[in-house]
Biotite code that builds the C-alpha atoms (Angstrom):
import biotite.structure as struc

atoms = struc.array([
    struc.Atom([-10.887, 25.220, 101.185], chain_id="A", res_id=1, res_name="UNK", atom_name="CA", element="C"),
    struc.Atom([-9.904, 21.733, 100.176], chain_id="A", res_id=2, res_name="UNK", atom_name="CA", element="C"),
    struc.Atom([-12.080, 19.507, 97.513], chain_id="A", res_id=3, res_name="UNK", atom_name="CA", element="C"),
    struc.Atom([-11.291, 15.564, 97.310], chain_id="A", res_id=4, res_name="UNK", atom_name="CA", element="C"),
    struc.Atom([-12.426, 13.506, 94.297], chain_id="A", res_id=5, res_name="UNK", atom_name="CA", element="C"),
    struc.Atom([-12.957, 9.899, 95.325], chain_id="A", res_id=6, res_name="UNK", atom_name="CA", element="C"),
    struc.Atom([-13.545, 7.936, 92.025], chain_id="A", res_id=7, res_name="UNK", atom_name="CA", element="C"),
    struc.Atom([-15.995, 4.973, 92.669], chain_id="A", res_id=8, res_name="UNK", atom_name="CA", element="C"),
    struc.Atom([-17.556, 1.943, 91.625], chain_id="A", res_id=9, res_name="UNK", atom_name="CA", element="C"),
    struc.Atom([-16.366, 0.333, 87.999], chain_id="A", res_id=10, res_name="UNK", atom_name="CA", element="C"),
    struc.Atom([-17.606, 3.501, 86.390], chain_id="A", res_id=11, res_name="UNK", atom_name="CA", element="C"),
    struc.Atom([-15.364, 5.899, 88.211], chain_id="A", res_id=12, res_name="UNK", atom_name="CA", element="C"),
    struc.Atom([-17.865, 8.855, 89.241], chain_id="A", res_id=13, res_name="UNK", atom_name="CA", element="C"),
    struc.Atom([-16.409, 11.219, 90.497], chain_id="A", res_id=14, res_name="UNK", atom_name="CA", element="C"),
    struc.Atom([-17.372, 11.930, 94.418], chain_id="A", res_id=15, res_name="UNK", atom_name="CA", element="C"),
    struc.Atom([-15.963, 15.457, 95.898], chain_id="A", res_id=16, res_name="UNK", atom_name="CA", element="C"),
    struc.Atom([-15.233, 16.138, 98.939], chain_id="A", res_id=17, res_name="UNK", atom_name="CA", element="C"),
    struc.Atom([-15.533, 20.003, 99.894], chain_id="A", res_id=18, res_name="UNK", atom_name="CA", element="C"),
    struc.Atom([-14.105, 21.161, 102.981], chain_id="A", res_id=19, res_name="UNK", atom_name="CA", element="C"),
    struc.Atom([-13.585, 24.261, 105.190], chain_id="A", res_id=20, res_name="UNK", atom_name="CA", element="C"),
    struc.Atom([-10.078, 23.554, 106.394], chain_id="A", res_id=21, res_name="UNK", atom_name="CA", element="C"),
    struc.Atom([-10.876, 25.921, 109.321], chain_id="A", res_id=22, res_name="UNK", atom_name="CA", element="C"),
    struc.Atom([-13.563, 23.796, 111.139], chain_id="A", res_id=23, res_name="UNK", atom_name="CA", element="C"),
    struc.Atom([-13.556, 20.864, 108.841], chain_id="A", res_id=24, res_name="UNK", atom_name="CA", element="C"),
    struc.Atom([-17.203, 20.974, 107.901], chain_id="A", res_id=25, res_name="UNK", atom_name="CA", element="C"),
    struc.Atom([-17.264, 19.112, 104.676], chain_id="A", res_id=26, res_name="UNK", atom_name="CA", element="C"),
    struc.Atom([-20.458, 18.654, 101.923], chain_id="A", res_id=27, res_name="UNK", atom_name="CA", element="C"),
    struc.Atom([-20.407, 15.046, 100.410], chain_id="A", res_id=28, res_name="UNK", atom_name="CA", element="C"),
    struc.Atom([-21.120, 15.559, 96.589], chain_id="A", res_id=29, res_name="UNK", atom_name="CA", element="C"),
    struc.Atom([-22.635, 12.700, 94.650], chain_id="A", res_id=30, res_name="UNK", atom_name="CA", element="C"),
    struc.Atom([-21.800, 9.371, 96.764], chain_id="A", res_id=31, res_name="UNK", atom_name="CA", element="C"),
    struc.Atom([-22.590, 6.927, 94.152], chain_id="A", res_id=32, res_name="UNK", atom_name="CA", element="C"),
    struc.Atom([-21.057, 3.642, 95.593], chain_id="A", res_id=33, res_name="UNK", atom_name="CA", element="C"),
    struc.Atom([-18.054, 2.094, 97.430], chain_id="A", res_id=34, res_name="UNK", atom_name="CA", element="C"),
    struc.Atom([-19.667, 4.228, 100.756], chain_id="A", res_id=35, res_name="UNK", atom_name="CA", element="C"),
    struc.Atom([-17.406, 2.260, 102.698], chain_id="A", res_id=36, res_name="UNK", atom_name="CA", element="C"),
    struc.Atom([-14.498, 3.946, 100.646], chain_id="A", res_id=37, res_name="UNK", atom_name="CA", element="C"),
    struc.Atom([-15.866, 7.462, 101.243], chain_id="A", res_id=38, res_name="UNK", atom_name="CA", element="C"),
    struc.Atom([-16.622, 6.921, 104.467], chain_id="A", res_id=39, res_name="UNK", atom_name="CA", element="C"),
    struc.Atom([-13.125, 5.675, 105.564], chain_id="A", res_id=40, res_name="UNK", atom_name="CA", element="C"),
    struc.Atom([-11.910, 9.078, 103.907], chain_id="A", res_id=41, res_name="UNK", atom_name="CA", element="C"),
    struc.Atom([-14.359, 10.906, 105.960], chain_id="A", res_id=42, res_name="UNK", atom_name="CA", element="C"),
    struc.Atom([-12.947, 9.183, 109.057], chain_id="A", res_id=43, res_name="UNK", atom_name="CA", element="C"),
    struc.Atom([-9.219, 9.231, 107.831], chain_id="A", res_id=44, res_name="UNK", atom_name="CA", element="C"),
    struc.Atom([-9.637, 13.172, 107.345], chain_id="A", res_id=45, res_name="UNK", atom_name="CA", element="C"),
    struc.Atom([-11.826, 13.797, 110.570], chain_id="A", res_id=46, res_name="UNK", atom_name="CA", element="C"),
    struc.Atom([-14.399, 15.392, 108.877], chain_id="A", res_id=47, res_name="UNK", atom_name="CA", element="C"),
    struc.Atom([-17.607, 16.466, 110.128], chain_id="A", res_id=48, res_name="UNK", atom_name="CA", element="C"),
    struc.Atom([-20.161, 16.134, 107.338], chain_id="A", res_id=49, res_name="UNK", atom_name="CA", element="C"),
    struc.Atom([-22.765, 18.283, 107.659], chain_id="A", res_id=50, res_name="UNK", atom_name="CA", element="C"),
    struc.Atom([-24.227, 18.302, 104.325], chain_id="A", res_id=51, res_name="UNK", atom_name="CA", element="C"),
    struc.Atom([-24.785, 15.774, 101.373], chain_id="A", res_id=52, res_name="UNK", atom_name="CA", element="C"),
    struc.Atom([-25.326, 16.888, 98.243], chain_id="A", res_id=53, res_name="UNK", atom_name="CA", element="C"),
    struc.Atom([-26.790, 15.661, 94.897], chain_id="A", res_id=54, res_name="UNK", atom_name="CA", element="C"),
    struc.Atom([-25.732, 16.869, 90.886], chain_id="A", res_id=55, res_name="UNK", atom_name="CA", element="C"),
    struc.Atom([-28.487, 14.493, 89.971], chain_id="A", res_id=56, res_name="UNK", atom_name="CA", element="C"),
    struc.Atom([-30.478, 11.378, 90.635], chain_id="A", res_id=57, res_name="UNK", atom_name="CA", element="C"),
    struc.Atom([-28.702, 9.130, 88.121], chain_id="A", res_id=58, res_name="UNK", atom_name="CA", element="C"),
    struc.Atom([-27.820, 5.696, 89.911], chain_id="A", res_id=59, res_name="UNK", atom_name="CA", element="C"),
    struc.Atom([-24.223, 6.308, 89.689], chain_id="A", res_id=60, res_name="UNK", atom_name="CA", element="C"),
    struc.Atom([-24.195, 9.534, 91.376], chain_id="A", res_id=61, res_name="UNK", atom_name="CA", element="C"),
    struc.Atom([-27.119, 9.009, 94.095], chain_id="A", res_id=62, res_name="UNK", atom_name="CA", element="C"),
    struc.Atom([-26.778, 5.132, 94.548], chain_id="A", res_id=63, res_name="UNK", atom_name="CA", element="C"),
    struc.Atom([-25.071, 5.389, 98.255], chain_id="A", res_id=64, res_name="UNK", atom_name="CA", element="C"),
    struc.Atom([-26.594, 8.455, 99.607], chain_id="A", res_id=65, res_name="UNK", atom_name="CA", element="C"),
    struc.Atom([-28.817, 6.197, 102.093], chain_id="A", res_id=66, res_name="UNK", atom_name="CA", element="C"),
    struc.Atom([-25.709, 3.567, 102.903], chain_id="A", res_id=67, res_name="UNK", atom_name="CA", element="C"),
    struc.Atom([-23.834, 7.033, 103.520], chain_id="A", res_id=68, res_name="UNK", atom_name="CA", element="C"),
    struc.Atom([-27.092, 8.349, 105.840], chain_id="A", res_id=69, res_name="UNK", atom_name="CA", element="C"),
    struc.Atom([-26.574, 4.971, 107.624], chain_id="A", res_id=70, res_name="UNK", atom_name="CA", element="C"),
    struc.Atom([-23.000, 4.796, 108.334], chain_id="A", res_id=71, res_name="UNK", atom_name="CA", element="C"),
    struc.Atom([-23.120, 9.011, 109.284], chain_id="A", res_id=72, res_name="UNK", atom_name="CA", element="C"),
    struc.Atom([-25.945, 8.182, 111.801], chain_id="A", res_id=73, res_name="UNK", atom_name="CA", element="C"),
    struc.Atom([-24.305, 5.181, 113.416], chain_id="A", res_id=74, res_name="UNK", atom_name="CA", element="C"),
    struc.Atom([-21.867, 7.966, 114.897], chain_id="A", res_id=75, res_name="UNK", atom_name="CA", element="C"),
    struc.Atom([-24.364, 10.390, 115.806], chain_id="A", res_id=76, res_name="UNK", atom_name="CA", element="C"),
    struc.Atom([-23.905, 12.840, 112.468], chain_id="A", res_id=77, res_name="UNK", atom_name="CA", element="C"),
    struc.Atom([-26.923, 13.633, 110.512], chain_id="A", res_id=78, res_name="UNK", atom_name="CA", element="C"),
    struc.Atom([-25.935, 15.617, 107.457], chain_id="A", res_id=79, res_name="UNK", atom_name="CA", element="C"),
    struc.Atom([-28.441, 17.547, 105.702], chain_id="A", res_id=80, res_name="UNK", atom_name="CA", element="C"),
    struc.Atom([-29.264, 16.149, 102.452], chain_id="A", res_id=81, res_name="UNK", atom_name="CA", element="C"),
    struc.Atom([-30.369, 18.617, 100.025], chain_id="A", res_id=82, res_name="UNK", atom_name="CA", element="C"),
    struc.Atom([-31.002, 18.127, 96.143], chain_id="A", res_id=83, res_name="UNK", atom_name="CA", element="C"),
    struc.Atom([-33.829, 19.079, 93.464], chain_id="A", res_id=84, res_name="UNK", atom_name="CA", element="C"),
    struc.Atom([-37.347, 18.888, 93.786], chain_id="A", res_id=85, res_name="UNK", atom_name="CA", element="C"),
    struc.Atom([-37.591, 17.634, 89.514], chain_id="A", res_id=86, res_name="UNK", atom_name="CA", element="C"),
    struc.Atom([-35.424, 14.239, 90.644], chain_id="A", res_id=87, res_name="UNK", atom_name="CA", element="C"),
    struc.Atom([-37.994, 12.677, 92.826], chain_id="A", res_id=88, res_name="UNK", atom_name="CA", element="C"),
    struc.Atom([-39.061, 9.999, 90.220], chain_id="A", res_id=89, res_name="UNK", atom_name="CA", element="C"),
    struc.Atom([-35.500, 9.105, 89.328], chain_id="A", res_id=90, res_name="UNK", atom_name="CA", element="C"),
    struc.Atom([-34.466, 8.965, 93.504], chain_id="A", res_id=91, res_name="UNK", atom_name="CA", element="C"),
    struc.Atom([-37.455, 6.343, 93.523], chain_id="A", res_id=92, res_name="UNK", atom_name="CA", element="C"),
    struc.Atom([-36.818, 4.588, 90.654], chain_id="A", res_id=93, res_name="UNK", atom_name="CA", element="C"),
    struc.Atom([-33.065, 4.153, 91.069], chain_id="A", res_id=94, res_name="UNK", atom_name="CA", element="C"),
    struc.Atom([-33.255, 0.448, 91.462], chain_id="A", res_id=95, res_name="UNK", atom_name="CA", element="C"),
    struc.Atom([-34.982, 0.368, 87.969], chain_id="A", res_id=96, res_name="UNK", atom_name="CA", element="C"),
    struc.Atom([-32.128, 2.351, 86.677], chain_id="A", res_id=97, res_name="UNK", atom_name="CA", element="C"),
    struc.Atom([-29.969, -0.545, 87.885], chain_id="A", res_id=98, res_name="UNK", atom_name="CA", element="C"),
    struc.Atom([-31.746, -3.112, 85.537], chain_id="A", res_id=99, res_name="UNK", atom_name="CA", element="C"),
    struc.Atom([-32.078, -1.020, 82.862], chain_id="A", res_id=100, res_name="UNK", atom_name="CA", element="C"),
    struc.Atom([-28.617, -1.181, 82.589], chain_id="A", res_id=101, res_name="UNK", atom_name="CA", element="C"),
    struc.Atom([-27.998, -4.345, 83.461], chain_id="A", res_id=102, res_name="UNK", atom_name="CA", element="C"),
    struc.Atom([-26.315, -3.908, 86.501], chain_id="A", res_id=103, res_name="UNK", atom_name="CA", element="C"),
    struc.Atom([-29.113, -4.937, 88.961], chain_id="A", res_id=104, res_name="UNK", atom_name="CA", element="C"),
    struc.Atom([-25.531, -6.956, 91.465], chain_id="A", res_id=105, res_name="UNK", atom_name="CA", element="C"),
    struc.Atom([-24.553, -3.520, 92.640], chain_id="A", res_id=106, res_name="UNK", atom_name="CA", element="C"),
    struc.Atom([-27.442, -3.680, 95.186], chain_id="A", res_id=107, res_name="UNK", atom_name="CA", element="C"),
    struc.Atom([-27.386, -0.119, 95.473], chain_id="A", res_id=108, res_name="UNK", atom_name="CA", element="C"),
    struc.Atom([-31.034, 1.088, 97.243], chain_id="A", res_id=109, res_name="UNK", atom_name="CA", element="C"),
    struc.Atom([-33.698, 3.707, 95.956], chain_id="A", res_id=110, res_name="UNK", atom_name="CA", element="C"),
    struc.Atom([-32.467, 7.294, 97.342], chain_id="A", res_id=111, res_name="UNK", atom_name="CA", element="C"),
    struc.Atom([-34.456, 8.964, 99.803], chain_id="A", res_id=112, res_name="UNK", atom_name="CA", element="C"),
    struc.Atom([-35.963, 12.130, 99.146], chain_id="A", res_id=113, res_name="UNK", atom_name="CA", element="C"),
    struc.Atom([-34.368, 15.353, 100.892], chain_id="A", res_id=114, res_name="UNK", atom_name="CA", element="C"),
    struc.Atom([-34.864, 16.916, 103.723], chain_id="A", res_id=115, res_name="UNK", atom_name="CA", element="C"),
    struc.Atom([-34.499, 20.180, 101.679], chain_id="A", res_id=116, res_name="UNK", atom_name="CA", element="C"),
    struc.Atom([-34.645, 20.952, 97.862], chain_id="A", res_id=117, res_name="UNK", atom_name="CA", element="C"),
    struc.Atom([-32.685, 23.080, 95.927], chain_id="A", res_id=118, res_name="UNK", atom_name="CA", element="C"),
    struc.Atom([-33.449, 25.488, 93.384], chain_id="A", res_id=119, res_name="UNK", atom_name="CA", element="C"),
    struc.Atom([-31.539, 27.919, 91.149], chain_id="A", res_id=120, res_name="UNK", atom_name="CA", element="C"),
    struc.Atom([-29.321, 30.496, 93.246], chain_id="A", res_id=121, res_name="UNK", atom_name="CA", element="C"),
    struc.Atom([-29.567, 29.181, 96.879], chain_id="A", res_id=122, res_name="UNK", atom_name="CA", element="C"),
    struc.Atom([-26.510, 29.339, 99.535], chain_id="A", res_id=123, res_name="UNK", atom_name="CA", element="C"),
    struc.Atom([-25.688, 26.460, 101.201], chain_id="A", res_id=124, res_name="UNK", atom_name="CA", element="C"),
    struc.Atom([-22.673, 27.174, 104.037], chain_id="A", res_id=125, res_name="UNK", atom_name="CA", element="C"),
    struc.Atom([-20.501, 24.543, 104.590], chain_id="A", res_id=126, res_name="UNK", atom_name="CA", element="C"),
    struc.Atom([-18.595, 25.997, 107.474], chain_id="A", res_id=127, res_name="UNK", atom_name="CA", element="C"),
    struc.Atom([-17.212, 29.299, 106.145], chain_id="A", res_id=128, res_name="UNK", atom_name="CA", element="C"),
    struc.Atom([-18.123, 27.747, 102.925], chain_id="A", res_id=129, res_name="UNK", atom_name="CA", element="C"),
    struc.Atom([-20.364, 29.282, 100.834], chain_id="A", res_id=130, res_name="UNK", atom_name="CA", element="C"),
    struc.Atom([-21.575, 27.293, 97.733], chain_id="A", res_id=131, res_name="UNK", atom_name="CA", element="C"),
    struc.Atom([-23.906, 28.603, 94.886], chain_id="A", res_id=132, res_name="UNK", atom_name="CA", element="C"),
    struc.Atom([-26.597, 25.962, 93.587], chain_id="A", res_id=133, res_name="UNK", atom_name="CA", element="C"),
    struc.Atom([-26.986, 26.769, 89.592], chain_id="A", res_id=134, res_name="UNK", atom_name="CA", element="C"),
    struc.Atom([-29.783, 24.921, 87.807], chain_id="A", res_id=135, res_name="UNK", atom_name="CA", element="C"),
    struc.Atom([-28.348, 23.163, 85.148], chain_id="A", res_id=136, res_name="UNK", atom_name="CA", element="C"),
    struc.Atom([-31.288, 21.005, 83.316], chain_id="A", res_id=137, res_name="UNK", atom_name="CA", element="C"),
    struc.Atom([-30.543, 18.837, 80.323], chain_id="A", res_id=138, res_name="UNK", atom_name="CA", element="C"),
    struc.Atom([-29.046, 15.928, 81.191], chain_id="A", res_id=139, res_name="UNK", atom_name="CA", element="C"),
    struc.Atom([-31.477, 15.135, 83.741], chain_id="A", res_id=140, res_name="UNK", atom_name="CA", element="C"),
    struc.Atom([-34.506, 17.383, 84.971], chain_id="A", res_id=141, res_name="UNK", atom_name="CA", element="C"),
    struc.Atom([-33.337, 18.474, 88.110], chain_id="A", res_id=142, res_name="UNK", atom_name="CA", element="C"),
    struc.Atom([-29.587, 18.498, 87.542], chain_id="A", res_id=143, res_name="UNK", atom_name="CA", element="C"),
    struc.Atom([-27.797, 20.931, 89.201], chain_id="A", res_id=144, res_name="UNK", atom_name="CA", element="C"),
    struc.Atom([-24.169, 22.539, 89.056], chain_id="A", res_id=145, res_name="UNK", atom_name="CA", element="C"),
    struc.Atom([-22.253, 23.867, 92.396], chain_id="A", res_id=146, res_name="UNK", atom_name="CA", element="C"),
    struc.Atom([-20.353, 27.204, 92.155], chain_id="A", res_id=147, res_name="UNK", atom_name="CA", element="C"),
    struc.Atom([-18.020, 28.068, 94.680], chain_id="A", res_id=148, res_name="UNK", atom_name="CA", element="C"),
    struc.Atom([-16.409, 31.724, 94.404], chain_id="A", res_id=149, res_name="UNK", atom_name="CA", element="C"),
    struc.Atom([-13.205, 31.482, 95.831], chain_id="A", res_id=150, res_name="UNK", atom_name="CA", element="C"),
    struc.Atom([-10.963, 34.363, 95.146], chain_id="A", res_id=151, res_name="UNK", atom_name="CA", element="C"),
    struc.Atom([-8.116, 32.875, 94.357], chain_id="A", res_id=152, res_name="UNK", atom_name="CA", element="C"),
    struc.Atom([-9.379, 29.412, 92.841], chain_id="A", res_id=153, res_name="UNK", atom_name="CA", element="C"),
    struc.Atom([-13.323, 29.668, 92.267], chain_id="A", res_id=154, res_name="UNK", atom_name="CA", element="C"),
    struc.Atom([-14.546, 26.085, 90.904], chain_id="A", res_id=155, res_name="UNK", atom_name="CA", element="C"),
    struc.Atom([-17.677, 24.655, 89.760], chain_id="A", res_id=156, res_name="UNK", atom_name="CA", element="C"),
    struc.Atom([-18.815, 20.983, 90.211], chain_id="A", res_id=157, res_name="UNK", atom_name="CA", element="C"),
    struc.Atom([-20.581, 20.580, 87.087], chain_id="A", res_id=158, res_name="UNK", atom_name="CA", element="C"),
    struc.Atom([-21.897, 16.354, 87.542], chain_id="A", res_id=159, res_name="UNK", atom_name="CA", element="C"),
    struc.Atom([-22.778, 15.237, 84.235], chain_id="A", res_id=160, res_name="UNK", atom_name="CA", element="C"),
    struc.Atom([-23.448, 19.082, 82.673], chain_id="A", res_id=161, res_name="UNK", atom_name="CA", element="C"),
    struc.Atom([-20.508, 19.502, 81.673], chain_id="A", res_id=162, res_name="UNK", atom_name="CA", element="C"),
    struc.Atom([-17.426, 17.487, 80.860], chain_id="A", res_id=163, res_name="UNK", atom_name="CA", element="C"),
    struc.Atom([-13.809, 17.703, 80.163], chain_id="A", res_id=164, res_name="UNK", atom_name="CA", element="C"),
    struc.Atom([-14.384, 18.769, 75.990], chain_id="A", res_id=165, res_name="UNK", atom_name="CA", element="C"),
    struc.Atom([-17.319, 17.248, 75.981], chain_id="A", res_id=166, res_name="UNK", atom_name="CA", element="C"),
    struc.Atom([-21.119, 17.425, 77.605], chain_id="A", res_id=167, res_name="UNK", atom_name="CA", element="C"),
    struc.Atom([-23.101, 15.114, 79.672], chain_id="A", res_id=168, res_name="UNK", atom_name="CA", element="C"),
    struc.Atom([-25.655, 12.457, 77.252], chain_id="A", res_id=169, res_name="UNK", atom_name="CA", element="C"),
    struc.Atom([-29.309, 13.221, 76.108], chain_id="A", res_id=170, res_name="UNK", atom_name="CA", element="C"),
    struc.Atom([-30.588, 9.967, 74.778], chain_id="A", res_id=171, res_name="UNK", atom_name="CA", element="C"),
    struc.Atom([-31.661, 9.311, 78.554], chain_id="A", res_id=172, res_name="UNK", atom_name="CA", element="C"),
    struc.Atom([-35.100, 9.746, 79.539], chain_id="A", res_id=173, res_name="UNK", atom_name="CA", element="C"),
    struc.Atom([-36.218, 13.634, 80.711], chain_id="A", res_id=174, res_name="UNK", atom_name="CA", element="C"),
    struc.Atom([-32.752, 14.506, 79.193], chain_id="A", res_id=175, res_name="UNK", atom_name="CA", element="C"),
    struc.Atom([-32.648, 17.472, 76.201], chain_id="A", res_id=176, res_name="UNK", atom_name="CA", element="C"),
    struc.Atom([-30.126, 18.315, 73.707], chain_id="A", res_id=177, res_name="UNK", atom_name="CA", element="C"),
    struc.Atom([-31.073, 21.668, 73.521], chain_id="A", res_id=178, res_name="UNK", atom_name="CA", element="C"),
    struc.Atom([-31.693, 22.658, 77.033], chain_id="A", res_id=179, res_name="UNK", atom_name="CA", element="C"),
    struc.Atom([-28.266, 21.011, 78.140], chain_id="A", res_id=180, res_name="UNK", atom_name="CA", element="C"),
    struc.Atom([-26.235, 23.106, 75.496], chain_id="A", res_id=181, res_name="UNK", atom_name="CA", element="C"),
    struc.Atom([-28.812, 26.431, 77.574], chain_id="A", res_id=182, res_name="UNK", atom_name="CA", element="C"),
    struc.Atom([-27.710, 25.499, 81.059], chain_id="A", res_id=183, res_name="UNK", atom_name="CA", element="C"),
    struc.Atom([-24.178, 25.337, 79.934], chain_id="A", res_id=184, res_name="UNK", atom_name="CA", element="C"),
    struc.Atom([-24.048, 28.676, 78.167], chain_id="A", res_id=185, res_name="UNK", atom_name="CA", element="C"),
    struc.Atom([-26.295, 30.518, 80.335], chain_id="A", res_id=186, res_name="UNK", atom_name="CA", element="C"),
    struc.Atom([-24.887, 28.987, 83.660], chain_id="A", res_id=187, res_name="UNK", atom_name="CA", element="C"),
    struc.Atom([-21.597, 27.713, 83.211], chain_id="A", res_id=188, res_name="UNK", atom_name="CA", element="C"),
    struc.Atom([-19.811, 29.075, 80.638], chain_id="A", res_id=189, res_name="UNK", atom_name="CA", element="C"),
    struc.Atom([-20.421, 33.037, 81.947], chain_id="A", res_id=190, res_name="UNK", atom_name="CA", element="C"),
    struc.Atom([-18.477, 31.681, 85.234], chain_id="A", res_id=191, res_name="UNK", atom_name="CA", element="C"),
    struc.Atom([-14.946, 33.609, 85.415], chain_id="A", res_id=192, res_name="UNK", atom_name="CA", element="C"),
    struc.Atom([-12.766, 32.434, 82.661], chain_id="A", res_id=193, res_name="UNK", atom_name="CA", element="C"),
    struc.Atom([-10.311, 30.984, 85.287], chain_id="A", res_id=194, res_name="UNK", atom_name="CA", element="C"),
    struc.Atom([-13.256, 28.751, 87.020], chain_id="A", res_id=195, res_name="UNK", atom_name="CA", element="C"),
    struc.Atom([-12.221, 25.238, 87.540], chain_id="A", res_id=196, res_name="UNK", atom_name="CA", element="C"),
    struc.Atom([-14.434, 22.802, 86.309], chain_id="A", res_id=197, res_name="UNK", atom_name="CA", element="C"),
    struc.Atom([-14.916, 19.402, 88.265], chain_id="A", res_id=198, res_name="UNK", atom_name="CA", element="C"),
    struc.Atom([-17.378, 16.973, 86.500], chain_id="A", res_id=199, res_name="UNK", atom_name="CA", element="C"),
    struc.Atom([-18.673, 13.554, 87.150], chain_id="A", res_id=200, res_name="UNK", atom_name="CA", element="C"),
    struc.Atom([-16.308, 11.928, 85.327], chain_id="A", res_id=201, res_name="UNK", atom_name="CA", element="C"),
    struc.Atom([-12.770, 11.909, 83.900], chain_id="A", res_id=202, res_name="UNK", atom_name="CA", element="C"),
    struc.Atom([-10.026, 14.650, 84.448], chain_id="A", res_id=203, res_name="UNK", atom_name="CA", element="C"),
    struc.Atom([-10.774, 18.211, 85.309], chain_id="A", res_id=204, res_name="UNK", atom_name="CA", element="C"),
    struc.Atom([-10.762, 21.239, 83.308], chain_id="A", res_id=205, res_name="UNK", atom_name="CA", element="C"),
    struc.Atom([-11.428, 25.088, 83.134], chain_id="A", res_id=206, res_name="UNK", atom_name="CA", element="C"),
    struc.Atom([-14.201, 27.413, 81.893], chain_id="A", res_id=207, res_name="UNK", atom_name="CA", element="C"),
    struc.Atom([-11.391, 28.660, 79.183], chain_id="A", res_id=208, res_name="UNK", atom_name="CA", element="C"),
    struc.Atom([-11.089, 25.550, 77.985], chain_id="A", res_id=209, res_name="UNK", atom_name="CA", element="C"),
    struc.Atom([-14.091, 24.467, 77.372], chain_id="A", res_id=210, res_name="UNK", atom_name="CA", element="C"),
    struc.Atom([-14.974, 27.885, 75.567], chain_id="A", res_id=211, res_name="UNK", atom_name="CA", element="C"),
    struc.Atom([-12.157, 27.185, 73.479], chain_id="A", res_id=212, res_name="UNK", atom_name="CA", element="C"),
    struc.Atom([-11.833, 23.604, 72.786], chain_id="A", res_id=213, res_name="UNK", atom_name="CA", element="C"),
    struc.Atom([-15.149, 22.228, 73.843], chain_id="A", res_id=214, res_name="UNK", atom_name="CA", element="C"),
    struc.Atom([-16.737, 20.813, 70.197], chain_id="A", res_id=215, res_name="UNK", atom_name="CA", element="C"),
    struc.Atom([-20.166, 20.702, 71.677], chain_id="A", res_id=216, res_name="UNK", atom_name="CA", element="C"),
    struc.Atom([-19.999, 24.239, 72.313], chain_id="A", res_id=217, res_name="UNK", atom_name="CA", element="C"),
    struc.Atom([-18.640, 26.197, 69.250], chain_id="A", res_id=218, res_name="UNK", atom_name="CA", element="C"),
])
């Protein structure tokens, strides 16, 4: 197993990359912008995408899942696209996002809906892959978390959950304080100690850490 992070657009989300080095089936994980800079990864790597997968709705994480569609189609891939049922009003609003924020010049679309939703515990295989869905609510409605038990390195992609000492916002609308700081302790935080943690943004970290210097979590 491999994961890339591709940072993109000026506010550097993370976008991973998992892939079974074996058959090089790969998962996209949050394309938020700068598809073309994914994609030419995709096609640098020869990687078959077979999945696309959403943390959350937020415009900086969902914001180039249809360009992405588009440019996997044009060569005759169609990658499943699977996220949670509770982000339908921010996939179809994510163009209001953009001017709530003032940044209506990315030009980004509204995300389509899934072809699949998620929920708390499902298996996705990604080749030999297999990749735990954990619902992780707070930041947004829907948000989920991505646990994959390797035995040697498991990892969790945690989006906007859980950061790098420190935890994803709840001043945004449908986010909670309380239910955020839940998902993290209930979901997260009982992952093996050893668990690399990959958020949305910034540098990566472990589930030791953040038990032990996380100041949102004490």
């Amino acid at each position: 197993m491999k994961i890339f992070k591709i940072p993109v657009t000026t506010i550097r989300q993370n976008c991973r990359i998992v892939v079974d080095e074996k058959t090089k089936a790969s998962a996209v994980v949050d394309p938020g912008g700068e598809v073309a800079k994914i994609f030419d990864f995709i096609l640098e790597q020869q990687l078959q995408v077979t999945h696309i997968l959403l943390t959350h709705a937020h415009f900086d994480h969902a914001g180039g899942v249809q360009e992405l569609l588009d440019y996997l189609e044009a060569l005759e891939y169609y990658p499943l696209f699977l996220a949670h049922k509770n982000e339908a009003q921010l996939r179809a609003g994510l163009k209001q996002q953009l001017e709530n924020f003032g940044m209506e010049s990315w030009g980004l679309e509204n995300c389509p809906e899934p072809q699949q939703y998620l929920s708390d515990g499902e298996i996705i295989e990604i080749g030999n892959l297999k990749i735990k869905t954990l619902f992780t609510p707070g930041h947004s409605p829907g948000h989920l978390s991505f646990f994959i038990d390797d035995s040697t390195a498991p990892c969790v992609i945690t989006g906007d959950a859980l950061f790098k000492n420190s935890i994803g916002r709840t001043d945004l609308p449908g986010a909670n304080h309380q239910v955020l700081i839940k998902s993290i302790k209930e979901k997260l935080l009982s992952l093996p100690l050893h668990t690399l943690v990959l958020p949305g943004h910034g540098s990566d970290s472990s589930i030791q850490e953040e038990i032990k210097n996380n100041p949102y979590l004490q």
